[in-house]
N, C-alpha and C positions, 0 to 999 in steps of 0.2 A: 504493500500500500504506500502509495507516495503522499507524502507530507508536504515536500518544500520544492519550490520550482524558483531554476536561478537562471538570470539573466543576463547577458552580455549587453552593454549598453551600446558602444557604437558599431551600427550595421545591426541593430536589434530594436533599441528603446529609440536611437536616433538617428535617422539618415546621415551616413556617411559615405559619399563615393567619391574618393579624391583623383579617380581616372576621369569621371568623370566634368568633374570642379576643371581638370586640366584639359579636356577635350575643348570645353568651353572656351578658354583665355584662350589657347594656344593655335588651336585648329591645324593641327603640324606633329605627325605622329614621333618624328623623332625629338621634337623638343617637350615634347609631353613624357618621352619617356625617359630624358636627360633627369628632367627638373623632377617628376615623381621621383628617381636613384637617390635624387642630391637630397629630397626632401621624407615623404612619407617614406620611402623606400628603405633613409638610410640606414645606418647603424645609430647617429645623433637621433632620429625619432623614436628607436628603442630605446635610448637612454633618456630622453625623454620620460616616453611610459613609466620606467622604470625609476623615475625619481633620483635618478645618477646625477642628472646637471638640472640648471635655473632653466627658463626660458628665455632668457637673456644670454645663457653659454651656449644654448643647444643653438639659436638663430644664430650666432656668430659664427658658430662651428660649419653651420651649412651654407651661408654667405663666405665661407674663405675656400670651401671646396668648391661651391661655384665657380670661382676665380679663375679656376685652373682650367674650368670647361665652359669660360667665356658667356655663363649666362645667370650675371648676379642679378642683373632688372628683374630677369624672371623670375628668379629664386626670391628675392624681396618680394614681387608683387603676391606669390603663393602663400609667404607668411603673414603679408598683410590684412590678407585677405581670407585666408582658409577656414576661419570659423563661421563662414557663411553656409556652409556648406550642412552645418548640424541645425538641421530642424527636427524638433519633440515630434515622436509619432502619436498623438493622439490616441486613436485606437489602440495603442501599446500600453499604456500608460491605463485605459479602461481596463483591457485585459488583465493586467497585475489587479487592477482594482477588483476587480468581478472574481480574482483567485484570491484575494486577502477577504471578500466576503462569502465564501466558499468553505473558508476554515482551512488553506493552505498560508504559508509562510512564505514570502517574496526574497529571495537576496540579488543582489547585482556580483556579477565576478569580472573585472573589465582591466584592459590594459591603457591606461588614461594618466595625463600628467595630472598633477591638483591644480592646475588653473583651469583648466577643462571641463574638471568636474565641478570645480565649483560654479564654473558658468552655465553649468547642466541643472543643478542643483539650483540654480534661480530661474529656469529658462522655464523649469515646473517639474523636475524630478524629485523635488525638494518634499520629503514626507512619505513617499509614493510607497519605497522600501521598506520591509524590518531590517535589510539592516545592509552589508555587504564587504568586498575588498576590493582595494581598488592597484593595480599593478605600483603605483608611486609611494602609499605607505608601507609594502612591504617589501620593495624592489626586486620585485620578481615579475616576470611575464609572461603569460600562456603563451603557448602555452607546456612548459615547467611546468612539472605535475607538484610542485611545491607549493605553488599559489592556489590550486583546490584545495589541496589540504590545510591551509592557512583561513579558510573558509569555512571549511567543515570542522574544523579546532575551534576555532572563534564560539560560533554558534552551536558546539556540542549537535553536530549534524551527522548522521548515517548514510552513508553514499547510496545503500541503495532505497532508500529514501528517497530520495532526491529526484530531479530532473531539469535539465542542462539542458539550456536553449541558446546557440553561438551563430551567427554566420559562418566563419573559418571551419573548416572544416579538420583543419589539424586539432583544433581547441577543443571538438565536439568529439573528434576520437581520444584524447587526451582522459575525457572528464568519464567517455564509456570504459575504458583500460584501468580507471579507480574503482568502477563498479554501477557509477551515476545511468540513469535512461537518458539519450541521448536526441537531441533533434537539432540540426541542422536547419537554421531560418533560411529560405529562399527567395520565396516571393510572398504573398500577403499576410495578414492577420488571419484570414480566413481560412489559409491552407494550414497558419500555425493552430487554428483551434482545431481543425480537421485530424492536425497528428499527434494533439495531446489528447483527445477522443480516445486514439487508439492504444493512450495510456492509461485510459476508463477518468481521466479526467472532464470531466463534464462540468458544463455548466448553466444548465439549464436551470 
């Protein structure tokens, strides 16, 4: 019987597609995929996640690798601008709510810096949760099966208990190899209540 349903937040609770943010500005498939390497791609945007650097070191870090491949305009305008890109999904945000009135337990498991989250956390994620981890407090990143278990430690939680809702699909194998039920987000809200159904989670 499953108790707690956990969430990844971006590319789950909030639109995220930074190919796409870059198809937009760039319209130029090799410079789309220069500036995602330099940027979301990097190594600095996991340290990032991971609470290793500021947001002031990690920009700097990825403006001086620009350098070398001749496209800091572009690299500046991606970090000027990339938090446009995260819009709250509504219907996600009911879904949790419709599971914490159901008598399940919500947590978030996400690999996010803390200025990100905190700007989630006002945007209206703020309450939504009982509770969660976020990759920056315990610098760790999915998906390292160390940061599920820093979840399920927290929260005195039973993996198979559980059910793990990811984009990534590496994240989503990760949390089934601990023991969690696994779902892979694809496309709507719709198809996601259609395969937590098939967890006998309902919610009618």
């Amino acid at each position: 019987m499953y108790k707690n349903v956990i969430f990844d937040i971006g590319g789950v609770m909030v639109d995220f597609n930074p190919k796409d943010f870059l198809l937009d500005r760039f319209c130029n498939s090799a410079t789309e995929e220069k500036v995602y390497n330099l940027t979301f791609g990097s190594e600095t945007w996991k340290k990032l996640d991971a609470g290793l650097c500021t947001r002031y070191e990690g920009n700097q870090a990825m403006l001086e690798a620009a350098k070398a491949e001749h496209c800091v305009f572009e690299v500046q305008e991606v970090l000027e601008n990339w938090t446009t890109i995260l819009h709250l999904r509504r219907r996600m945000v009911e879904l949790v709510r419709r599971l914490k009135n159901h008598g399940y337990c919500v947590y978030y498991l996400s690999n996010i810096p803390e200025d990100t989250l905190d700007l989630l956390m006002k945007r209206g994620l703020e309450g939504v949760f009982d509770g969660g981890v976020a990759s920056c407090d315990v610098h760790i990143n999915k998906p390292d099966p160390r940061i599920y278990q820093e979840l399920l430690n927290k929260y005195h939680l039973i993996a198979s208990e559980c059910i793990f809702i990811d984009d990534s699909r590496a994240n989503v194998q990760t949390a089934f190899q601990l023991g969690m039920n696994s779902i892979q987000m694809k496309e709507s809200v719709d198809t996601l209540v259609r395969s937590l159904a098939t967890c006998n989670v309902t919610l009618r």
